[in-house]
Phi, psi and omega in degrees: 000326177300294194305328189288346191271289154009286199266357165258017177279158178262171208322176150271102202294077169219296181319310184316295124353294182278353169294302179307302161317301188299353180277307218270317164314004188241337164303336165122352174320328200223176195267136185340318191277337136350281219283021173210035198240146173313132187219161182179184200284359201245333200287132190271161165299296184338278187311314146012298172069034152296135178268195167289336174282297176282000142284303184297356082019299174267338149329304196258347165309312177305333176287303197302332178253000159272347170079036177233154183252086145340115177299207175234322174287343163284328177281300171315346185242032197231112175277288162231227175291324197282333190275321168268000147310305202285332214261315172265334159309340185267331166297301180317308196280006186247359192257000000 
């Protein structure tokens, strides 16, 4: 009964996030090399070598499957994977 309790918690939004990077580098949204360059919770957007379009690109892929909308003032302070895993979990639970 433990493990099946286990295998029903939900994702980790940090994984969640990088799952998402790795889609959309691999739909061709984000640059290619995403989908195999080491990623973790600490990894800044910066490094990404995201331009502006394609953070926003990943911004609203993200809103659409978390089903939340992000302020601008909350985005503006988002660094790295972990501050927007954390950015959208906190949307979800305030929704």
């Amino acid at each position: 009964m433990r493990s099946t309790m286990r295998s029903m918690r939900a994702p980790d939004p940090v994984e969640v996030v990088i799952a998402v990077v790795r889609d959309l580098a691999s739909a061709g949204a984000l640059p290619a090399e995403l989908t195999a360059v080491p990623l973790e919770a600490a990894t800044t957007l910066d490094s990404l070598g995201l331009d502006s379009m394609a953070r926003l690109e990943l911004l609203a892929e993200l809103e659409d499957r978390a089903d939340v909308h992000l302020a601008e003032a909350t985005v503006s302070g988002i660094r790295t994977i972990s501050d927007l895993a954390r950015a959208i979990f906190q949307a979800r639970r305030a929704a």
